[in-house]
N, C-alpha and C positions, 0 to 999 in steps of 0.2 A: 504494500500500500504506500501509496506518496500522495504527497500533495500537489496538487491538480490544478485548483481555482478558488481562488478568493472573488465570490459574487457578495456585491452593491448594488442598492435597492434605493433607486432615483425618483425622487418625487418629479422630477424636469428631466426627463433625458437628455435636451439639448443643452443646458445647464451645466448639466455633469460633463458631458463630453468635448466643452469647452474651457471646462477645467481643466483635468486629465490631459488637452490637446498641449499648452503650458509645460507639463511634464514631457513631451514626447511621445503621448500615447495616443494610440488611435485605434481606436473602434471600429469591429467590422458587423453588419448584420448577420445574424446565423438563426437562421429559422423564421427568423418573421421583426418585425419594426421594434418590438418591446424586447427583445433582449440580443445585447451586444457582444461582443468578445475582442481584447488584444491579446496578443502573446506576447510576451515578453519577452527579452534575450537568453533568459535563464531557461524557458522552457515554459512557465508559469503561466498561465491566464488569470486575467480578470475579466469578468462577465459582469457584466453591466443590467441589468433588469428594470423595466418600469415599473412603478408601485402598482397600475393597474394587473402586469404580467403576473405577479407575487399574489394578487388579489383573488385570479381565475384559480391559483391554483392552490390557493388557502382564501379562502373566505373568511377566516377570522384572524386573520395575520393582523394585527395591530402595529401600527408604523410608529407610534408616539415610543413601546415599549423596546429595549432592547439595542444592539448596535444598527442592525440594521446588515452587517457582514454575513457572510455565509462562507465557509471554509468548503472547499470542496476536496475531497482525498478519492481518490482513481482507485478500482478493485480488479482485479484481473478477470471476474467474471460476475454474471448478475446471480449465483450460486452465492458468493462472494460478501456481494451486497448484502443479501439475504443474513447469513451468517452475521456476518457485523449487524444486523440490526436487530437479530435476538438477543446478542450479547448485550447492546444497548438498551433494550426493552426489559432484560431480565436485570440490570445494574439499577434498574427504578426510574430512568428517565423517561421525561415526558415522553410521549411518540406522537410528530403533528401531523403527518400524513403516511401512513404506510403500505 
């Protein structure tokens, strides 16, 4: 497992991506208008999200709560996934969508 993506949850996408532009980053669309992606030099991404995107896909996702960051870690398989998210479910953690 490694680290994959650090996703940001944009009230203004165009906002954000004229911030981030300042740093040298640049956004590319991947899948549809509400969520974005750079890669980085190191390998890394950052996905970019609109708060609507975050909304469809958690309806009770509250935007005032929280960083608003999402860590993404890569599994070699969706068996994988799986696995890691018993482990997480059975350690007492919340589960928001599974």
């Amino acid at each position: 497992m490694k680290l994959d993506a650090i996703g940001l949850i944009s009230q203004n996408v165009q906002v954000s991506l004229n911030f981030y532009k300042i740093f040298n980053i640049h956004f590319e669309q991947v899948g549809g208008p509400d969520h974005l992606e750079a890669k980085l030099p190191n390998g890394l991404r950052i996905m970019l999200d609109s708060l609507e995107l975050i909304r469809e896909i958690n309806p009770n996702h509250d935007h005032s709560k929280g960083s608003n960051v999402v860590l993404c870690f890569k599994q070699e398989s969706a068996q994988k996934v799986d696995e890691l998210f018993e482990i997480i479910k059975d350690l007492g953690h919340e589960i928001i969508k599974g």
